[in-house]
PAZAPA-4460 file (N, C-alpha, C; in steps of 0.05 Angstrom, whole numbers, plus 32768, in hexadecimal, padded with zeros to 4 digits):
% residues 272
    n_x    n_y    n_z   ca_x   ca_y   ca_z    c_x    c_y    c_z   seq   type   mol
   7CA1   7AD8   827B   7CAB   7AF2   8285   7C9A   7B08   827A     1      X     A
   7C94   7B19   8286   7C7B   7B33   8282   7C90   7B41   8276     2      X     A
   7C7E   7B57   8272   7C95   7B69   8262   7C85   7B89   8270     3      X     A
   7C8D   7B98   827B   7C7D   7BAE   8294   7C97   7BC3   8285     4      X     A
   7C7D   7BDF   827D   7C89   7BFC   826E   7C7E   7C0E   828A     5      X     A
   7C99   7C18   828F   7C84   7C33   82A4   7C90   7C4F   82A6     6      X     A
   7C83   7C5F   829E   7C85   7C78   829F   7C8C   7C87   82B5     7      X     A
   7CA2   7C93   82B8   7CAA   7CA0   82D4   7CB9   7C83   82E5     8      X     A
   7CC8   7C78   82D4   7CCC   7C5F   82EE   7CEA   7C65   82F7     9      X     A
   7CF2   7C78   82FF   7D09   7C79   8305   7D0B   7C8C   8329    10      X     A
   7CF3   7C8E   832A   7CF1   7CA0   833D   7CD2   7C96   8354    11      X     A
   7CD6   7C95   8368   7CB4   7C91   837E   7CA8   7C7A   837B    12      X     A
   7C96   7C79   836E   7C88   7C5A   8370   7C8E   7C4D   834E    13      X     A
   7C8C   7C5F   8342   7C98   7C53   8326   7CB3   7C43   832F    14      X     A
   7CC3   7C56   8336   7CE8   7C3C   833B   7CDD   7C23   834A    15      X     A
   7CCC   7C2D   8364   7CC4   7C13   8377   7CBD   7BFF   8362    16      X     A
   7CAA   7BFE   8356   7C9B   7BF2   8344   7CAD   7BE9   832F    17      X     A
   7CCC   7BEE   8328   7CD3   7BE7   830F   7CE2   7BD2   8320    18      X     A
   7CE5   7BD9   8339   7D02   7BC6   834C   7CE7   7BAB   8354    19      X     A
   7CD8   7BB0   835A   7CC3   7B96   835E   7CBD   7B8C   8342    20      X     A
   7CBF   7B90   8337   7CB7   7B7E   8317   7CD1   7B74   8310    21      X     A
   7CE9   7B8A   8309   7D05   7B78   8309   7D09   7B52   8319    22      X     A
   7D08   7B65   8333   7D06   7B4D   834E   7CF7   7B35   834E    23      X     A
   7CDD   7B3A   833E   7CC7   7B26   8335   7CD1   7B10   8315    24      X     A
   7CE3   7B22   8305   7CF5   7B12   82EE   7CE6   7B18   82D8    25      X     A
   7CD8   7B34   82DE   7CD2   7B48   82C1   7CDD   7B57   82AD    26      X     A
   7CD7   7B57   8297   7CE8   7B6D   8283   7CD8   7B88   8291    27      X     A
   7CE9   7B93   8291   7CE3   7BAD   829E   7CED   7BCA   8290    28      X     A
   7CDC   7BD6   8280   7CE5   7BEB   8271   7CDF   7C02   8286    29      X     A
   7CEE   7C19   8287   7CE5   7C2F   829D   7CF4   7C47   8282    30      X     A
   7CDC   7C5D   8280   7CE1   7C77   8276   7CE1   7C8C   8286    31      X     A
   7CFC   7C9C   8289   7CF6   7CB4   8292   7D17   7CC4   828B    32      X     A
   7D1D   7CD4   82A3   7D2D   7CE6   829D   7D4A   7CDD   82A6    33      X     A
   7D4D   7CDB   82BB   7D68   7CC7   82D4   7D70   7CB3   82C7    34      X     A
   7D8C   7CB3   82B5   7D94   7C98   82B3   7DA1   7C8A   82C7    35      X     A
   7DAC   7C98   82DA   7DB9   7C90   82E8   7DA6   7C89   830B    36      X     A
   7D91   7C8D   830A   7D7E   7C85   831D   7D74   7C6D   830B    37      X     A
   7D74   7C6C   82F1   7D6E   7C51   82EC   7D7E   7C39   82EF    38      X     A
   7D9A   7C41   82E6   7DA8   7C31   82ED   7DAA   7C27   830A    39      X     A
   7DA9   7C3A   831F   7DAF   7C32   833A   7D96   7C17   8343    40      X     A
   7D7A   7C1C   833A   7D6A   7C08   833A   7D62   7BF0   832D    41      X     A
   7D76   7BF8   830E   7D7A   7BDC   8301   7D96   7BCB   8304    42      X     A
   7D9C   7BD6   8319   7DB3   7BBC   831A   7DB7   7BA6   8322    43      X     A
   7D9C   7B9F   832E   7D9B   7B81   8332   7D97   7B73   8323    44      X     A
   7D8B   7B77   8308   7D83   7B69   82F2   7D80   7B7B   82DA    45      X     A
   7D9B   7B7E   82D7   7DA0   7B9B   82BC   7D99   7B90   82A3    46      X     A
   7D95   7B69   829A   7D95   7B5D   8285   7D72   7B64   827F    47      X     A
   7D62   7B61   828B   7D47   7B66   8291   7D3C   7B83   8292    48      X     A
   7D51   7B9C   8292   7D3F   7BB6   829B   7D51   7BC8   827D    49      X     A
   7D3C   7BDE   8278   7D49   7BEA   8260   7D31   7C06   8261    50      X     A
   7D4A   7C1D   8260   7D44   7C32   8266   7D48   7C47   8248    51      X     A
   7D2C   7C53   8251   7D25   7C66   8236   7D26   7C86   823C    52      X     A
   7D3F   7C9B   823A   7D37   7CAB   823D   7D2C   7CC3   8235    53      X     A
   7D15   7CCF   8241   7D04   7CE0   8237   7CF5   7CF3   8248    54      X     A
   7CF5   7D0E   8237   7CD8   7D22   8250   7CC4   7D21   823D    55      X     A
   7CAE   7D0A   8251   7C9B   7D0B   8242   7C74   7D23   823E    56      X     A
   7C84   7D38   8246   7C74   7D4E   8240   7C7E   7D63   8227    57      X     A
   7C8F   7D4E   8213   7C9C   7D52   81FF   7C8C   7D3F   81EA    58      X     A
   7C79   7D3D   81D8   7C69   7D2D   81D1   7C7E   7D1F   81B6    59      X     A
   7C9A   7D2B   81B3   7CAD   7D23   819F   7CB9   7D12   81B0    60      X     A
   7CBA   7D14   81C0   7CC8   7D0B   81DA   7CBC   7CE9   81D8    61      X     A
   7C9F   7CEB   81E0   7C8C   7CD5   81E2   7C88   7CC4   81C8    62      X     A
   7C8A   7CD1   81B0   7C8B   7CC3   8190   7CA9   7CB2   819D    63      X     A
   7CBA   7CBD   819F   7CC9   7CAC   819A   7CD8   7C9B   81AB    64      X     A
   7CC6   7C92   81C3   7CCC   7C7E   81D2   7CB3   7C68   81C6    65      X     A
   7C9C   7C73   81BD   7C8B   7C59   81AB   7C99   7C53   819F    66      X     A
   7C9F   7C5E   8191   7CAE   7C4F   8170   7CBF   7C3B   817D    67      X     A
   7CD8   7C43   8193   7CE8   7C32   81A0   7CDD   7C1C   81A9    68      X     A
   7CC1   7C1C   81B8   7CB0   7C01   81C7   7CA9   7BF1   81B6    69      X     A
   7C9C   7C00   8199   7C94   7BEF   8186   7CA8   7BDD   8175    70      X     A
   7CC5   7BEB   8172   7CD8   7BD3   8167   7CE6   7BC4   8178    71      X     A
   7CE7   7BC5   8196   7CEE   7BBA   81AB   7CE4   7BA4   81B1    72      X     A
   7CCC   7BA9   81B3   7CB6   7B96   81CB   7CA0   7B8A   81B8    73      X     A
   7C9B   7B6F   81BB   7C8E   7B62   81AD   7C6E   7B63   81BD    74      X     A
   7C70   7B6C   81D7   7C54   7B6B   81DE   7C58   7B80   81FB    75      X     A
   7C46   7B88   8207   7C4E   7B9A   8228   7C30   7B8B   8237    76      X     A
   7C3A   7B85   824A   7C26   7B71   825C   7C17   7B85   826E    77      X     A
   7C29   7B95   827A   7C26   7BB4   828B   7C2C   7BCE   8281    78      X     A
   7C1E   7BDE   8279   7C2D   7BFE   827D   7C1E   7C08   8294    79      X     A
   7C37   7C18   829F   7C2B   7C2D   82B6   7C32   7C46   82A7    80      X     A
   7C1B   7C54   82B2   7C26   7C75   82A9   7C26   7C81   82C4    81      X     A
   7C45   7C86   82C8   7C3F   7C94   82E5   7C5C   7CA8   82E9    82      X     A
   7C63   7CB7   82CD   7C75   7CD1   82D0   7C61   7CE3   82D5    83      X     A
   7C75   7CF7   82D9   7C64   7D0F   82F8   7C80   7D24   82F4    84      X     A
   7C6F   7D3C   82F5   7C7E   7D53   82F8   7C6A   7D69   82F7    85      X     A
   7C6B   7D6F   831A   7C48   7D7D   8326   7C52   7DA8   8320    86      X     A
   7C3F   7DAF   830E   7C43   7DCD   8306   7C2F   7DE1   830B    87      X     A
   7C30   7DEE   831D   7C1A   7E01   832B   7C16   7E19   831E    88      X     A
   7C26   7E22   8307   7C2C   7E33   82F3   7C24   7E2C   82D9    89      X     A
   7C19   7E33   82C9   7C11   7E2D   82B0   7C2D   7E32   829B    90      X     A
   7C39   7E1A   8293   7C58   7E1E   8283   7C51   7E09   8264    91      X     A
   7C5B   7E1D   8252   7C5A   7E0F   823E   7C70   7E07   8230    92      X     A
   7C6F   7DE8   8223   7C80   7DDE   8216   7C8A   7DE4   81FD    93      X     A
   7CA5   7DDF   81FD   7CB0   7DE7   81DC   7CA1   7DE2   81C3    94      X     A
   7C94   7DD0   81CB   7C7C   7DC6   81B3   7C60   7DD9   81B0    95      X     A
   7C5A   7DE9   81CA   7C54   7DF9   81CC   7C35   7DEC   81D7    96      X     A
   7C39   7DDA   81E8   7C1B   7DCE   81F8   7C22   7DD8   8210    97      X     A
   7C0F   7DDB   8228   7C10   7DDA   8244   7C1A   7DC3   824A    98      X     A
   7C33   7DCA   8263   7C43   7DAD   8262   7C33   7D9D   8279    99      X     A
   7C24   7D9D   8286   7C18   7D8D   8292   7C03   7D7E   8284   100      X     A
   7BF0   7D90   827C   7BDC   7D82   825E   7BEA   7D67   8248   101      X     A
   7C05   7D75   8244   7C19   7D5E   823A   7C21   7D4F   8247   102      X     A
   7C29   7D49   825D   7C39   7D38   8271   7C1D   7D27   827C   103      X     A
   7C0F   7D30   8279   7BF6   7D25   8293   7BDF   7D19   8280   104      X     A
   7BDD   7D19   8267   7BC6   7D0D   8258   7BD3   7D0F   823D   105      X     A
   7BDE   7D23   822B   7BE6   7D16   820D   7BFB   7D03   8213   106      X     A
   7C15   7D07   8219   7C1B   7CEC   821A   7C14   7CD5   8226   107      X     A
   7C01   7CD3   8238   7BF5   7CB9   823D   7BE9   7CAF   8227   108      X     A
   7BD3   7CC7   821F   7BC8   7CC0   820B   7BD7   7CB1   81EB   109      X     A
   7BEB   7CBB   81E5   7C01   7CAB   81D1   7C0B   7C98   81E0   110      X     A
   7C0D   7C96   81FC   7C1F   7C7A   8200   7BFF   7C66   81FE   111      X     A
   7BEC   7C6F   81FF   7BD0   7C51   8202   7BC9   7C49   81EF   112      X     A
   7BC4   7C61   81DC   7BBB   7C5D   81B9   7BD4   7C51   81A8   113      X     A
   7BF3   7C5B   81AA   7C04   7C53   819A   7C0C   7C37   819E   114      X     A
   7C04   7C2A   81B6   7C10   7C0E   81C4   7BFB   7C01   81C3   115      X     A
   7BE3   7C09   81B9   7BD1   7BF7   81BE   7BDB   7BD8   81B0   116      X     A
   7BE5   7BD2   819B   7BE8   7BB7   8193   7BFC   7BA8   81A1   117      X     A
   7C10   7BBB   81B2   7C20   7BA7   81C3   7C10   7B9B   81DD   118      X     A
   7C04   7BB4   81DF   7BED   7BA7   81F9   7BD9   7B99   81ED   119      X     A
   7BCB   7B96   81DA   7BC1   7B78   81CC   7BCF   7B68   81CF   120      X     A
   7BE5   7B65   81C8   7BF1   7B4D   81C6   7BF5   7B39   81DB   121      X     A
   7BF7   7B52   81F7   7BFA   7B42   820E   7BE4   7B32   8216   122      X     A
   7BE5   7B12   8223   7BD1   7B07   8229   7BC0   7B14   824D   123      X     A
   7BC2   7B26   824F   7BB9   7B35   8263   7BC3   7B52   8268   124      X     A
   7BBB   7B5F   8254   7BC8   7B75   8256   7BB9   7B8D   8270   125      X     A
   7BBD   7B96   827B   7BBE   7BAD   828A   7BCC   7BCA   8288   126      X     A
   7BB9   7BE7   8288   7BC6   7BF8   8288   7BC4   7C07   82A2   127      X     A
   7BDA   7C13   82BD   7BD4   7C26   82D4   7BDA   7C3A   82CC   128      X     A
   7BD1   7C50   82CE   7BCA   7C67   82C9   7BC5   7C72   82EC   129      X     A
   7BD9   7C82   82F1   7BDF   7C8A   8308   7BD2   7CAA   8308   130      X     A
   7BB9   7CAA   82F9   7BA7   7CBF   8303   7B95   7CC5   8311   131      X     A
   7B93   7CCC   8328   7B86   7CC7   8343   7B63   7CCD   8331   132      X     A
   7B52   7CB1   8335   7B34   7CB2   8330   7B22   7CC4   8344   133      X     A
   7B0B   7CD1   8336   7AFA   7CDC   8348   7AFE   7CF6   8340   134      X     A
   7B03   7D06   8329   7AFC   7D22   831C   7AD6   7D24   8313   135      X     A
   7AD6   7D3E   8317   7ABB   7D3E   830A   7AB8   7D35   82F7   136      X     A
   7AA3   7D3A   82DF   7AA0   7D2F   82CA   7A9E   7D43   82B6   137      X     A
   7AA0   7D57   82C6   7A9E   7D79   82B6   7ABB   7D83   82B3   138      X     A
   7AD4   7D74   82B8   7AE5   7D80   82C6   7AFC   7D8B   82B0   139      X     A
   7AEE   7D80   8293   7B00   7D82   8282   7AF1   7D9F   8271   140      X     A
   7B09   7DB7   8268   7AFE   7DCF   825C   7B02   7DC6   823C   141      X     A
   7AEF   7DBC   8235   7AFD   7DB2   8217   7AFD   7DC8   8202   142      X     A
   7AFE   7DE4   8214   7AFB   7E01   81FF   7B11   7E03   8200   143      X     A
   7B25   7DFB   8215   7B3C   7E04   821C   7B46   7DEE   822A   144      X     A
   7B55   7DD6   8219   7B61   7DC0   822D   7B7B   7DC5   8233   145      X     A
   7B94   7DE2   8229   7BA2   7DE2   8228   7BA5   7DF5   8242   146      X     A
   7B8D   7E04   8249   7B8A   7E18   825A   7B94   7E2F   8264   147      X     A
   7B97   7E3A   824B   7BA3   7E55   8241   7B9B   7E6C   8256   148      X     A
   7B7E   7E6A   8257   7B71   7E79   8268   7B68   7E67   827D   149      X     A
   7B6D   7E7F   829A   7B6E   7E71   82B7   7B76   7E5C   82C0   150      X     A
   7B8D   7E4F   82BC   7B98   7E3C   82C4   7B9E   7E3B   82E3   151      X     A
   7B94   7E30   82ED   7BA3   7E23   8308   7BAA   7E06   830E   152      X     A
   7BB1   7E02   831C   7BBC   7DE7   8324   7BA3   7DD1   8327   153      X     A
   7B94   7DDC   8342   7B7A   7DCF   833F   7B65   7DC6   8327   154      X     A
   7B67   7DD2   8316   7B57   7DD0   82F9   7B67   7DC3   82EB   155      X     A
   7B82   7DCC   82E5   7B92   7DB4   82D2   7B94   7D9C   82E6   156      X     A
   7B91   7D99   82FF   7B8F   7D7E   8307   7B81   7D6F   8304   157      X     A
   7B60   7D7C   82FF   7B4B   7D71   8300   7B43   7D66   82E6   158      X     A
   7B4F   7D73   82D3   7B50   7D6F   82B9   7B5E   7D60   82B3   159      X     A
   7B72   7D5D   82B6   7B86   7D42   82B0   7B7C   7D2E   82BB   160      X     A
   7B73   7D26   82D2   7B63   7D15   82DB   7B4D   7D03   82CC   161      X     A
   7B3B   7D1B   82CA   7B25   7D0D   82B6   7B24   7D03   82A2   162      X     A
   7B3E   7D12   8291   7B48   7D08   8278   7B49   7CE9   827A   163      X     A
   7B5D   7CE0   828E   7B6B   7CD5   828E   7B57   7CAE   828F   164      X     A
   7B3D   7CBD   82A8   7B27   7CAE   82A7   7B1D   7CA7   828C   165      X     A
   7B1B   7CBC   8277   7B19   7CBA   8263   7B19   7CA3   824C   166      X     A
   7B3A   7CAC   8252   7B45   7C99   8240   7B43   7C7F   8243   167      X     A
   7B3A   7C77   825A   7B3B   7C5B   825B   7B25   7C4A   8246   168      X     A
   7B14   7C6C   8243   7AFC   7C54   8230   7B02   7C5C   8210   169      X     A
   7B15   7C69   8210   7B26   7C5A   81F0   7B2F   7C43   81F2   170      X     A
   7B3E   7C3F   8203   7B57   7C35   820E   7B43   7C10   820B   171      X     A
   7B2B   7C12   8217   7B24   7BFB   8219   7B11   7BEE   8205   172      X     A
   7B07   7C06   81FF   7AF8   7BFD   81DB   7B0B   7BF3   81CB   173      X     A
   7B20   7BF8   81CB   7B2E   7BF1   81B7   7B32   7BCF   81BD   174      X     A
   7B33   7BCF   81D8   7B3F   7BB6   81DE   7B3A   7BA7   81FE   175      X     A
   7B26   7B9C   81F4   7B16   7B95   820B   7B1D   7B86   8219   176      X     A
   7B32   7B71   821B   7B3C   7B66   822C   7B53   7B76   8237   177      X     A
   7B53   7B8F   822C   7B60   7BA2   8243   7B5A   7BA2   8266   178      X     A
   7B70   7BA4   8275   7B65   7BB9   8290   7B6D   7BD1   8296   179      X     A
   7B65   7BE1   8296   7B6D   7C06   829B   7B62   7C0B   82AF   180      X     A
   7B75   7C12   82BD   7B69   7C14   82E4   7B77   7C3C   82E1   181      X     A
   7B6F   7C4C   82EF   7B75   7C63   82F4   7B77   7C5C   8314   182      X     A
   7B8C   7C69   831F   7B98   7C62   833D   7BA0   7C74   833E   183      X     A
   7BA5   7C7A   8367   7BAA   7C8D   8370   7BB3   7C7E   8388   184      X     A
   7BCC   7C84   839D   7BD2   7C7A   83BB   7BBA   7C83   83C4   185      X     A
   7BBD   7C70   83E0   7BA7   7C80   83EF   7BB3   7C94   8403   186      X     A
   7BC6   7C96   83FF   7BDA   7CB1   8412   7BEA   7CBD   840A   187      X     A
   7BF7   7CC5   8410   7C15   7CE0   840D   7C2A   7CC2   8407   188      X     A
   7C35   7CC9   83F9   7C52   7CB8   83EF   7C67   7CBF   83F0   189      X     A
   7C76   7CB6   83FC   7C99   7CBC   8401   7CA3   7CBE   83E6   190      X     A
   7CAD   7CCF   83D9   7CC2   7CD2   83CD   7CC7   7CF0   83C1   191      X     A
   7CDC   7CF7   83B3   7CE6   7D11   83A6   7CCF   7D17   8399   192      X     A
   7CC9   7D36   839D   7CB9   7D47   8394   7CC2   7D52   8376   193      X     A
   7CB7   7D44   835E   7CBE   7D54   834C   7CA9   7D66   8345   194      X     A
   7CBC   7D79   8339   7CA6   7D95   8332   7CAB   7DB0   8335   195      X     A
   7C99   7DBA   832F   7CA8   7DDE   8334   7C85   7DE5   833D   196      X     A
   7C8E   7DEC   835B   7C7A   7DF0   8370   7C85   7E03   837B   197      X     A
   7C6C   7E0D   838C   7C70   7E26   83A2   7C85   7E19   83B8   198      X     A
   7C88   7E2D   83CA   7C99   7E1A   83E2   7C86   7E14   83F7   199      X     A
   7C69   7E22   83F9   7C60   7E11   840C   7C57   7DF3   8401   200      X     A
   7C54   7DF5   83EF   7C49   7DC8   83E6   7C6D   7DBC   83ED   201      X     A
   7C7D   7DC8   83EA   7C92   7DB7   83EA   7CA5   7DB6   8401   202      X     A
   7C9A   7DC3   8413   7CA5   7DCA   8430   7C90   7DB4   8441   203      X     A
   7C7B   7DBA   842F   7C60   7DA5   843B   7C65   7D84   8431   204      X     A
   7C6B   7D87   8421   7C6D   7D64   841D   7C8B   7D5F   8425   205      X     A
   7CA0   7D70   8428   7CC4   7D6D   8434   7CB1   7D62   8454   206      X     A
   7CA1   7D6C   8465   7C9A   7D67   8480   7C85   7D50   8484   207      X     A
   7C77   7D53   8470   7C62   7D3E   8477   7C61   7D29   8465   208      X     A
   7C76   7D1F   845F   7C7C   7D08   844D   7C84   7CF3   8462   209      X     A
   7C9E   7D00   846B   7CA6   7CE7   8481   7C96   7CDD   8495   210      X     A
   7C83   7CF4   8498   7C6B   7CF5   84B3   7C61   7CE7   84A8   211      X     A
   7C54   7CE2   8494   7C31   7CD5   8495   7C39   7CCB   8476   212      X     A
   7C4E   7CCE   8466   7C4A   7CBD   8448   7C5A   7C9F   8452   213      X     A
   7C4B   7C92   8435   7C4F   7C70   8436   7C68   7C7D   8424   214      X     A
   7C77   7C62   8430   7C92   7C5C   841D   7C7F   7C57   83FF   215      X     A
   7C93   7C5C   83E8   7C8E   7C4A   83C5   7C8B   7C27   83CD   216      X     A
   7C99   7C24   83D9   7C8B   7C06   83DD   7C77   7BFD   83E3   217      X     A
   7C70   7C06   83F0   7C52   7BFE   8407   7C41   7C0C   83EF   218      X     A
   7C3F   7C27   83E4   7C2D   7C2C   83D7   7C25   7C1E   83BA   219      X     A
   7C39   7C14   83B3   7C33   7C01   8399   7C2A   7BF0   8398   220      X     A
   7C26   7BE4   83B5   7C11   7BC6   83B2   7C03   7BC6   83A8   221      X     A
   7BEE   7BD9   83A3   7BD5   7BD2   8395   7BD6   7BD2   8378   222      X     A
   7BF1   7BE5   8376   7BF1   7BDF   834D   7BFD   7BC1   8349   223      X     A
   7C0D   7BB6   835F   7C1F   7B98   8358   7C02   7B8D   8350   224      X     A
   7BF2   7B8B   8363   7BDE   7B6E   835F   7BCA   7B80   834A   225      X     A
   7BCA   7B97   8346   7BC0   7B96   8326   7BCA   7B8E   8313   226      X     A
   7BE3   7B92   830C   7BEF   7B89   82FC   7BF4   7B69   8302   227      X     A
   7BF2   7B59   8315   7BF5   7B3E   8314   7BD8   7B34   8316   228      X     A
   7BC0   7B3A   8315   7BA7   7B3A   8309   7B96   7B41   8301   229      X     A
   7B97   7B4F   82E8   7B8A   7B64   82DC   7B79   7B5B   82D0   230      X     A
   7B5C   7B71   82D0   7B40   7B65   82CA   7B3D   7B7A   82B0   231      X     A
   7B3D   7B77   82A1   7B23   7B7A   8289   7B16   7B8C   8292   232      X     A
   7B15   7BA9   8280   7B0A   7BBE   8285   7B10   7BD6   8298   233      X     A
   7B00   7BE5   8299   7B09   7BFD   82AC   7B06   7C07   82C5   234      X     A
   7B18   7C0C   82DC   7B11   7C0D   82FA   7B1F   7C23   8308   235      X     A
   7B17   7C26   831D   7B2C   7C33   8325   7B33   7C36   834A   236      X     A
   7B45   7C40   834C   7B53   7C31   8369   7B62   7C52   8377   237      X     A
   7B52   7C51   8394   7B6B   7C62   83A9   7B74   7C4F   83B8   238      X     A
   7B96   7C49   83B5   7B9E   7C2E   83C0   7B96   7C1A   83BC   239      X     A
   7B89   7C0A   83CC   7B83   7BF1   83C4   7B63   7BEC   83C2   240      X     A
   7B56   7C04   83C9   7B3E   7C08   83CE   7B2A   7C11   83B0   241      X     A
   7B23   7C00   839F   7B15   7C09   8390   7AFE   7C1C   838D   242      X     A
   7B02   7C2F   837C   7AEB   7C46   837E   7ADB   7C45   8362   243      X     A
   7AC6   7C4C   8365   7AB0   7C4F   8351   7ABF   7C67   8333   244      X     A
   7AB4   7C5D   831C   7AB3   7C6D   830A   7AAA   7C86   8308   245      X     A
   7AB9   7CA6   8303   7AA5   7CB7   82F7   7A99   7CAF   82EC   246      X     A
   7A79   7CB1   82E5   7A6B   7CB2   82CE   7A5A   7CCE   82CA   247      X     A
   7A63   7CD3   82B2   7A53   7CE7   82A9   7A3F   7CE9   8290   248      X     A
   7A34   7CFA   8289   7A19   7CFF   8276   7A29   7CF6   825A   249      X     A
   7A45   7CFA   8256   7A49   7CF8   823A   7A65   7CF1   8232   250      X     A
   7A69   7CDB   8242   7A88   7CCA   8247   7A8E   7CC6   822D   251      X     A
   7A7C   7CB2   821F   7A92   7CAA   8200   7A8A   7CC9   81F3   252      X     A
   7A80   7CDB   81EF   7A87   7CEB   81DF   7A98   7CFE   81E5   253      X     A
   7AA5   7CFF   8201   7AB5   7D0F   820C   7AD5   7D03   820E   254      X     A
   7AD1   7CE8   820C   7AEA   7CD5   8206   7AEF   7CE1   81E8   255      X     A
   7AD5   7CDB   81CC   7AE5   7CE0   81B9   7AEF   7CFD   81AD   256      X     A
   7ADD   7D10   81BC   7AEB   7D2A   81C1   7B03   7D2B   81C4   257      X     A
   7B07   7D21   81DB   7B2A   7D29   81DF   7B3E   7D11   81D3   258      X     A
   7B34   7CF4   81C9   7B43   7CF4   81B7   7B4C   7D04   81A2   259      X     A
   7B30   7D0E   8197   7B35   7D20   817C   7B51   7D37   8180   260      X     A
   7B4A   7D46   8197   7B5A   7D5C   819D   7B7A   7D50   81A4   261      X     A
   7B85   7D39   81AD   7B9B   7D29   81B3   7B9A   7D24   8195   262      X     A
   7B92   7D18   8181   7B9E   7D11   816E   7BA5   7D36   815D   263      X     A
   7B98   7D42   8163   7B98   7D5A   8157   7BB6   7D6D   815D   264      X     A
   7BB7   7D6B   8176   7BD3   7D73   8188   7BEE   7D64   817F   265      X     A
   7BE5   7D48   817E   7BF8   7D38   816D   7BFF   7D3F   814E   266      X     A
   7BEE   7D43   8146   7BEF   7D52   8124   7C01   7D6A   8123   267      X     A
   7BFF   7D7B   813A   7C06   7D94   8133   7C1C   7D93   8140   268      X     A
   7C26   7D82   8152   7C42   7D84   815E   7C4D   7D74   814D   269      X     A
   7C50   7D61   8139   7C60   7D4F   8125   7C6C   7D6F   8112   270      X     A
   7C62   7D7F   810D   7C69   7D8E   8101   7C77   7DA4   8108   271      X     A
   7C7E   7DA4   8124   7C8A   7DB4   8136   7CB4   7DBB   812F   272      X     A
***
């Protein structure tokens, strides 16, 4: 029996994804906010599913669902990171980070580094990382990752993104029989819009979701058969369609850049 952690799984392709691994006769941990959307999807196999709740653009928030995985779980075969909460406004957290910067790369970043030994343990471990590949390689302001100054949506997107490419080559130095895939649908996806958006994106995806988005089902195929054969090392995927790596002039030193600054953010929010 696998044992599959996923972030945001209570809601879109995360729930899809926790009800197909249940169904398959997985331990299935899902973190997010809905207990009661968890419950409605773990009732077919409530002995097998166990729900952690947390906002994880709360990095106290994120400490202390590790600590929980680590006395829980003797190994995690799969993590997905795929909570989402889309902000067109630059808003900062009680901890006092940009909550997207937090939501969209430090806590990933503590759920990859803090779990790394459960994901050793697993004899095929895999991490999805549901950050759409294909940002520049410039895309990160490492003068300003919190983006104090000029924030827009498009730039913290692009930034989180790259990060996120990033991390995979911590993620896999550490542990090379890792797989860290960064993924993206290849379309618009049916489900609830979370977030605090303008009303045209959300009048726009209320209309053109039913039109032209894939159900959470259909769109998860390509993470199932990653996760049911995961390769060693780093890739990345729109749908099922594999896409080439950013590469840029100065990847590992830009990986340990922003580790530095993630462990640094971590320092200063423990004391919060």
């Amino acid at each position: 029996m696998r044992t599959i952690v996923i972030t945001g799984g209570t809601d879109g392709m995360g729930a899809a994804l926790a009800r197909h691994h249940l169904a398959a006769g997985d331990r299935v941990t899902v973190i997010g906010r809905s207990r009661a959307k968890f419950e409605a999807l773990a009732a077919a196999a409530p002995s097998r599913a166990e729900f952690v709740a947390a906002d994880l653009s709360l990095l106290a928030d994120g400490r202390r669902v590790v600590d929980r995985l680590k006395r829980s779980h003797e190994r995690i075969d799969a993590l997905v990171l795929a909570a989402s909460f889309v902000r067109q406004r630059r808003h900062e957290t009680p901890e006092g980070h940009e909550a997207s910067w937090a939501l969209f790369f430090l806590s990933k970043y503590l759920f990859v580094t803090r779990l790394a030994d459960l994901l050793h343990a697993a004899d095929r471990p895999v991490i999805v990382n549901t950050a759409v590949p294909g940002a520049r390689p410039d895309a990160i302001a490492f003068d300003d990752l919190e983006m104090v100054d000029g924030f827009t949506f498009k730039r913290s997107n692009a930034q989180q993104r790259r990060a996120n490419e990033l991390l995979g080559i911590l993620a896999t130095d550490r542990n090379p029989d890792l797989g860290y895939v960064t993924w993206g649908p290849a379309r618009l996806v049916r489900s609830s819009f979370a977030g605090e958006v303008g009303a045209g994106m959300r009048v726009a995806a209320a209309v053109l979701g039913p039109l032209l988005g894939q159900h959470p089902e259909d769109a998860i195929r390509p993470i199932i058969d990653v996760i049911d054969a995961p390769i060693p090392g780093r890739a990345a995927y729109r749908g099922a369609k594999a896409r080439p790596l950013t590469v840029g002039p100065h990847d590992e030193e830009d990986a340990a850049r922003l580790a530095q600054a993630a462990e640094d953010a971590l320092t200063k929010t423990r004391g919060v």
